[in-house]
C-alpha positions as CSV (number, residue, x, y, z in Angstrom):
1,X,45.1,130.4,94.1
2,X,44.3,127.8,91.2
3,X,45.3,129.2,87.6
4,X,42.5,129.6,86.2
5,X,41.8,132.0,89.2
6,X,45.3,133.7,88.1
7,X,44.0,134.1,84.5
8,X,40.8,135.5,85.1
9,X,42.1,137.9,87.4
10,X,45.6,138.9,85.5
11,X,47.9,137.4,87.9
12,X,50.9,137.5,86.3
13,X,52.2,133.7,86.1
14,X,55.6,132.1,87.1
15,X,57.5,129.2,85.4
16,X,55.4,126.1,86.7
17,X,51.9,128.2,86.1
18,X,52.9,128.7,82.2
19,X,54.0,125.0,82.1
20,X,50.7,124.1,82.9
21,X,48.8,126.0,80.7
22,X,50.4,123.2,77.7
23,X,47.9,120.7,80.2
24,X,44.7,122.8,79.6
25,X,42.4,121.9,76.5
26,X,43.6,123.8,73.5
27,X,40.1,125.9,72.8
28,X,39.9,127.5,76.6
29,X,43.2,128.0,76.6
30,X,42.4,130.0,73.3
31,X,40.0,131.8,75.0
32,X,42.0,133.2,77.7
33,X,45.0,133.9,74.9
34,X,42.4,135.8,72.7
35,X,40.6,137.9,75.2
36,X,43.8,139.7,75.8
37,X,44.6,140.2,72.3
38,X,40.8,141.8,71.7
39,X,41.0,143.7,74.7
40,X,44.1,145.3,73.3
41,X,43.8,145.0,69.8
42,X,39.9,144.1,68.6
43,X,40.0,142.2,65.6
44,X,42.8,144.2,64.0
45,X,46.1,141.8,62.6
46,X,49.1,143.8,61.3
47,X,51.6,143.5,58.8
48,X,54.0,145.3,57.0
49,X,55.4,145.4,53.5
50,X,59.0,144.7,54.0
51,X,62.1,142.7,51.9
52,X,64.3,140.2,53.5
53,X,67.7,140.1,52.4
54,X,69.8,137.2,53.5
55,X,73.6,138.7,52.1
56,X,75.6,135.7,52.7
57,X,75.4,132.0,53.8
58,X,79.1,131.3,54.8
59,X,79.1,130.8,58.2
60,X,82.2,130.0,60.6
61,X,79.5,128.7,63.0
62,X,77.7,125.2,62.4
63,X,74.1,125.1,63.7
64,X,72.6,121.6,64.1
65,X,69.1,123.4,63.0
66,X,70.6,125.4,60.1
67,X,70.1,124.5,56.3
68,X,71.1,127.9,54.9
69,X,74.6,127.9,55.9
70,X,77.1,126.8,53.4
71,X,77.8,123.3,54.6
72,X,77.8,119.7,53.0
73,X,73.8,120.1,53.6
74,X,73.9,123.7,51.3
75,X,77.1,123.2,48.4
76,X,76.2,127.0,47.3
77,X,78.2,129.7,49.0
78,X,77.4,132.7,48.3
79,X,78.0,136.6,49.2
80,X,75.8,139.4,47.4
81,X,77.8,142.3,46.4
82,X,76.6,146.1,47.2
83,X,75.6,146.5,44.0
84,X,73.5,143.7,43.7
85,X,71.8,144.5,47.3
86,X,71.3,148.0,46.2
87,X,69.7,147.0,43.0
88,X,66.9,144.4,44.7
89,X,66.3,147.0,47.5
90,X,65.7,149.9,44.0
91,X,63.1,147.0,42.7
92,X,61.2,146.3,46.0
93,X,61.3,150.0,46.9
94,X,59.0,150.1,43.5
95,X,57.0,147.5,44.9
96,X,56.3,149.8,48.1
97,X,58.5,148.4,50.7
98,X,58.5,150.6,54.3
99,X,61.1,148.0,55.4
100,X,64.3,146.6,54.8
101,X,65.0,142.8,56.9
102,X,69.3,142.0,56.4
103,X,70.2,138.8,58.3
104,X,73.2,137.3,57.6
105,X,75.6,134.2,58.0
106,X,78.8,135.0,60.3
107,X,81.1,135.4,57.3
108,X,84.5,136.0,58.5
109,X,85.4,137.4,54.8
110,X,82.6,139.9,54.7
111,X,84.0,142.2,57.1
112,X,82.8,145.2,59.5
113,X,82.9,147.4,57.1
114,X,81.6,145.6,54.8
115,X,78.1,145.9,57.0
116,X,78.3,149.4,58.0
117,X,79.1,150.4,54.4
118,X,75.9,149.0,52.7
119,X,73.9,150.2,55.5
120,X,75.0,153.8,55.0
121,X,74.3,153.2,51.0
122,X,71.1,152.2,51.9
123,X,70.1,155.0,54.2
124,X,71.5,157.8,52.4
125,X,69.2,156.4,48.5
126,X,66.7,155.7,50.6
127,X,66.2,158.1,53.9
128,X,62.8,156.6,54.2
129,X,63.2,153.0,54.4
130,X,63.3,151.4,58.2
131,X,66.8,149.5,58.4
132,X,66.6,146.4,60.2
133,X,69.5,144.6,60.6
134,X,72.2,142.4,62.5
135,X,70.9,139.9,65.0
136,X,72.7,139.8,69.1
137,X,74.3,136.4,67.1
138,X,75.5,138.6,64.2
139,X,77.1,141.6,66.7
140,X,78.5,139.0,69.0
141,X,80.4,137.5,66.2
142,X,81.6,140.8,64.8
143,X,82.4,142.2,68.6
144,X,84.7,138.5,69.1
145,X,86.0,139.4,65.4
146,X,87.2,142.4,65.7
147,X,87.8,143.1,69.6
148,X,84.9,145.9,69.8
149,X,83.0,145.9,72.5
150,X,79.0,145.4,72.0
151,X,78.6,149.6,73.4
152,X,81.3,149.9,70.4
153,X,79.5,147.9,67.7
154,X,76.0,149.3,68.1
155,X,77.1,152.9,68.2
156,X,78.3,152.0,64.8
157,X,75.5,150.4,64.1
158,X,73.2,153.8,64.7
159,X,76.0,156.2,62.9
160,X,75.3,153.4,59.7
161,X,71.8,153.8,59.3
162,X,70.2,151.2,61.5
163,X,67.0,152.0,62.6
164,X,66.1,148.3,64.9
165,X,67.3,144.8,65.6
166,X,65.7,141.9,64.4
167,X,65.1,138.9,67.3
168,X,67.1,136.3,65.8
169,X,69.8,134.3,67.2
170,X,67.8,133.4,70.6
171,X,66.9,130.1,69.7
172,X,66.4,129.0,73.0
173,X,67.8,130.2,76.1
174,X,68.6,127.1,77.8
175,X,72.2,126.4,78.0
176,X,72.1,122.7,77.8
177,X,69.8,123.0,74.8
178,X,71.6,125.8,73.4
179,X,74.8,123.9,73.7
180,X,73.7,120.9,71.6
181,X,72.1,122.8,68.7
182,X,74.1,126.0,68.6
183,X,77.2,125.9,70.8
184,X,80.0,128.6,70.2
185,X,77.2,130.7,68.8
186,X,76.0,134.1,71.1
187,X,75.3,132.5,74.9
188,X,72.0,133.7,76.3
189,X,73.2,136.1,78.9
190,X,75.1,137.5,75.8
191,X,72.2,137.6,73.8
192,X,69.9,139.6,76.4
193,X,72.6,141.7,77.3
194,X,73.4,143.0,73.5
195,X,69.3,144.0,73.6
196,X,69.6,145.4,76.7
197,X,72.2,147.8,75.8
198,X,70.4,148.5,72.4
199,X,67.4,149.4,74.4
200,X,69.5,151.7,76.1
201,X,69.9,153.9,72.9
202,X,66.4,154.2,73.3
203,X,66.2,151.7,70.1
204,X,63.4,149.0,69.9
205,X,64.0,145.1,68.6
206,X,62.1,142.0,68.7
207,X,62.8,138.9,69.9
208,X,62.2,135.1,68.9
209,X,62.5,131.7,70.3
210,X,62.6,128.4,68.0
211,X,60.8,125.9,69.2
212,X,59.5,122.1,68.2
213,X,62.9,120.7,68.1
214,X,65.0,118.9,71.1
215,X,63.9,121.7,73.9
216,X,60.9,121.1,76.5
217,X,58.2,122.9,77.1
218,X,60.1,124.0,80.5
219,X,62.7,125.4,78.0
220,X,60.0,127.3,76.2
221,X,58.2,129.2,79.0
222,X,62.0,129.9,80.9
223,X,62.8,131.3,77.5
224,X,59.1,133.5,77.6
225,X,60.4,134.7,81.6
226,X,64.2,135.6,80.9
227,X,62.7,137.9,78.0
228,X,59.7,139.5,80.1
229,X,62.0,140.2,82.8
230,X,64.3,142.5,80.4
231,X,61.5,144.1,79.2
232,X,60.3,145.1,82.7
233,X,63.7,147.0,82.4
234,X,63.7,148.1,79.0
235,X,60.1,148.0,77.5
236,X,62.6,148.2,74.5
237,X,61.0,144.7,72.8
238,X,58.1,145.7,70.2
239,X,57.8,141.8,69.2
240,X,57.8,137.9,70.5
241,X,58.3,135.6,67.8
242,X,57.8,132.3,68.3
243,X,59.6,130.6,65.3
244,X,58.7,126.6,64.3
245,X,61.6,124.3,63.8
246,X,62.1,123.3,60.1
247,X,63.0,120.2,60.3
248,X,64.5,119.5,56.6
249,X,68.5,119.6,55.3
250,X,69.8,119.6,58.6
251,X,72.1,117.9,61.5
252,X,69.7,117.7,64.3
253,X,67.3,114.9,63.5
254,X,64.1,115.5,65.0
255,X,61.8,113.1,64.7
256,X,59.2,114.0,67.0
257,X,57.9,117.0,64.8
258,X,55.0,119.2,67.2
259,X,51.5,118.5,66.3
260,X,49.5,122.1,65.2
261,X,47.7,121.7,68.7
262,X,51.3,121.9,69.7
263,X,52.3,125.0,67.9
264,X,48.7,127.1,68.7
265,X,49.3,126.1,72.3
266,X,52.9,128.1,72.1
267,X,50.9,131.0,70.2
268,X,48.4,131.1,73.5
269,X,51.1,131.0,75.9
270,X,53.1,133.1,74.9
271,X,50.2,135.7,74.5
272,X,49.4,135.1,78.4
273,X,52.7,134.7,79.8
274,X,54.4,138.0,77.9
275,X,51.9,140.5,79.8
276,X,54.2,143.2,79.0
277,X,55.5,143.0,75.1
278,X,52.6,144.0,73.1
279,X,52.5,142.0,69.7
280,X,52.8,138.5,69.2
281,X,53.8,137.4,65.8
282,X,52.8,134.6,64.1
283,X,56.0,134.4,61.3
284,X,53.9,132.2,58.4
285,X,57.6,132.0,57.0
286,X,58.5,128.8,59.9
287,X,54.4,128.0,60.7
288,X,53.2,127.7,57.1
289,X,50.0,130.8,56.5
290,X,47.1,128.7,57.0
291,X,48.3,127.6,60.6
292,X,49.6,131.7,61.2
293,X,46.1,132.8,60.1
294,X,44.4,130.2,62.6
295,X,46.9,131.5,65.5
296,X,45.0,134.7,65.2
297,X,42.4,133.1,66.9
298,X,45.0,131.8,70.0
299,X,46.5,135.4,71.3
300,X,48.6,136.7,67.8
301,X,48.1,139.9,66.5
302,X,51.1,140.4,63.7
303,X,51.9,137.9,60.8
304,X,55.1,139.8,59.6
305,X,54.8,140.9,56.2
306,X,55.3,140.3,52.5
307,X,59.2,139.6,52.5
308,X,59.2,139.2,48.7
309,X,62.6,136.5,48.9
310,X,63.3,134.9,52.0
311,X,66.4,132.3,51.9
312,X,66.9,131.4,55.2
313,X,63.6,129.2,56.5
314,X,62.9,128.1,53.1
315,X,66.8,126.2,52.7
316,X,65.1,124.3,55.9
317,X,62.0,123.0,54.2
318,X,59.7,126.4,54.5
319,X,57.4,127.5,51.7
320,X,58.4,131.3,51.6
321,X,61.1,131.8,48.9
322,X,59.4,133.6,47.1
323,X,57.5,135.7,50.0
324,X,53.4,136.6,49.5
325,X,51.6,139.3,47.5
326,X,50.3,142.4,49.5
327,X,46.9,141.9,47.6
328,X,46.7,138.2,48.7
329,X,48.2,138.6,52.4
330,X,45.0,141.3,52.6
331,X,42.6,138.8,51.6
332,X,43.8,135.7,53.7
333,X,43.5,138.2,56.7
334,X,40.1,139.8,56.4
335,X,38.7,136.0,55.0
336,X,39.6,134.8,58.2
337,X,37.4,137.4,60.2
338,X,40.2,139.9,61.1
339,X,41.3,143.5,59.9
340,X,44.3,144.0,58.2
341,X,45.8,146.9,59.7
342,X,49.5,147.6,57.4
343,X,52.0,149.3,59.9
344,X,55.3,150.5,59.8
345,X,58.5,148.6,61.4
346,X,57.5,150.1,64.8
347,X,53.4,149.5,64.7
348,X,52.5,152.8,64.2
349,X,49.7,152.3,62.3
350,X,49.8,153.1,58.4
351,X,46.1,151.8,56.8
């Protein structure tokens, strides 16, 4: 059977078939990517008004791709204190935030119960706010730090507040990659197993994958597979989020930065080959908003929200520090042709 055969009958596709879809001319393969997303979504796009907090950027770890750490790329260390978290989240709960984002540095100085503490704070001023919080990266780093097992550093994680996990710290999954632009950090299998067990609790998390940096597009669509085979276990992923290298203030010296034909093509694939996690996001933070708008059109369905600060992109060269009004985020949505649909941190639909 050809794949176009497999596309326009749903045949789920294997590694080399989702390799080959990068060969097929960017507007058909936008076709095939936003036929699914109509057929399950129309022309609705969601969002969600959140705040990212970024607590800390000492790290023990050094990331090639990472320009937020404190490094001799980022001179400014800095940890927040409770107080001053508690006060941004009292402002942005003014503003109407549903969400609260924290992703952190591995700070060996900020302590277990430094988290748990602030997340408790949190969820006890404000019962209504959605915690999100503490990438696989982040728990693997406080399991190794503190000899807790994962079982024991989730359950803690629950008793604290925490509603979901974010998808960070996957980069990609490839070992050999992984290796050169993260080693020591989380391993893959360690990554997909702390979801797996999270899942478990009957808790939901995204996931994400950087790409546009020293992987192939091999790497990407193995990456796409490893995920859509825990979700045939779990169906505990709400979210793929494909996440675009920033290439400024760091060690890894890319050169050969992906063209937005590149990028859309990654939107579309990973629309077709993730049959089975429902919303693909478009994160404008790491594509820039005009090319996360146009990805509507190639298979996404979520572009995230209106973050209000966001530290961690933006130290690498991304335009978001200062996140996007609610009242503009509406309009770039519906003057691109789709609806903007607000939802809560689990997509139940708000308005």
């Amino acid at each position: 059977m050809t794949l176009k055969e497999k596309l326009d009958n749903n045949i789920r596709l294997t590694l080399e078939d989702g390799v080959a879809l990068y060969d097929m001319d960017l507007l058909e393969l936008g076709q095939y990517a936003s036929k699914i997303r109509e057929d399950r979504f129309d022309r609705k796009t969601y969002y969600n008004i959140n705040r990212h907090i970024n607590p800390t950027n000492i790290c023990k770890d050094v990331c090639q791709f990472c320009a937020y750490s404190a490094s001799r790329k980022n001179p400014q260390p800095y940890t927040l204190s409770h107080d001053e978290i508690m006060n941004t989240i009292e402002q942005s709960v003014k503003n109407g935030i549903k969400e609260v984002h924290i992703v952190s540095a591995h700070n060996p100085d900020t302590g277990l119960k430094w988290y748990l503490d602030i997340f408790k704070k949190i969820k006890e001023r404000y019962p209504q706010l959605h915690v999100k919080a503490l990438t696989a990266a982040e728990i693997n780093f406080l399991s190794e730090q503190y000899d807790k097992t994962y079982e024991e550093i989730i359950d803690l994680m629950i008793q604290n507040g925490v509603d979901s996990m974010p998808g960070g710290g996957a980069e990609i999954f490839d070992e050999t990659v992984r290796k050169r632009i993260c080693g020591g950090k989380v391993t893959s299998n360690q990554w997909l197993q702390i979801h797996k067990i999270w899942h478990s609790h009957g808790k939901k998390s995204n996931a994400t994958m950087l790409f546009g940096h020293i992987e192939s597009r091999e790497n990407r669509v193995d990456h796409m597979i490893r995920l859509r085979d825990l979700q045939d276990q779990t169906d505990g992923f709400n979210a793929f989020i494909p996440l675009v290298y920033q290439k400024e203030n760091n060690f890894l010296k890319v050169t050969d930065f992906p063209t937005a034909q590149e990028i859309l093509k990654t939107f579309a694939i990973s629309r077709i080959m993730l049959d089975n996690i429902p919303n693909i996001k478009a994160y404008w933070v790491t594509s820039s908003i005009k090319l996360a708008l146009l990805a509507q059109e190639f298979g996404a369905n979520d572009l995230d929200g209106t973050i209000e600060k966001e530290s961690i992109n933006s130290a690498a060269g991304a335009k978001s520090a200062n996140g996007m009004k609610q009242e503009e985020f509406i309009n770039l949505i519906k003057n691109s042709g789709f609806e903007p649909i607000q939802r809560d941190s689990l997509y139940n639909e708000i308005k």
